[in-house]
C-alpha positions, 0 to 999 in steps of 0.5 A: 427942093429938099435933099436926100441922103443915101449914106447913114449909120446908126448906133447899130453898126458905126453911128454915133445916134439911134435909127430914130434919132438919126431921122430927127437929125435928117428932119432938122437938116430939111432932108425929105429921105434918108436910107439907114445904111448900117454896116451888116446890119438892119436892126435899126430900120424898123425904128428909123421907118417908124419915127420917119411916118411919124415925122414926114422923112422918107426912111429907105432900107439899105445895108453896106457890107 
C-alpha cells in the first residue's frame, strides 16, 4: 500500500520547492497522493495537479489559512 500526504507547502507560501517539484519529492518517496497545502494560497496546484497526471500522484487541492 503506498502513503499519502495531506500536509505540503510549496514555494508559493513556506516551502522550500516548486508545486511541481514537491510532486517529484512525493513520487521518489513512493507516495500515491499528496494535497498542496500552501498557506492563503492556490497559486501552485494547477502546476502540482499537472506534474502529478503526468507522473501518477494524486495531487488534492487544499489552502491552510
Amino acid at each position: 500500500m503506498r502513503g499519502i500526504d495531506l500536509h505540503t507547502h510549496s514555494l508559493c507560501s513556506d516551502g522550500a520547492q516548486t508545486p511541481a517539484d514537491v510532486v517529484r519529492t512525493a513520487k521518489d518517496a513512493g507516495l500515491a497522493a499528496i494535497a498542496l497545502s500552501d498557506h492563503d494560497s492556490i497559486a501552485g496546484v494547477q502546476e502540482a495537479i499537472d506534474t502529478g497526471k503526468a507522473l501518477g500522484v494524486e495531487v488534492i487541492p487544499a489552502v491552510e489559512e
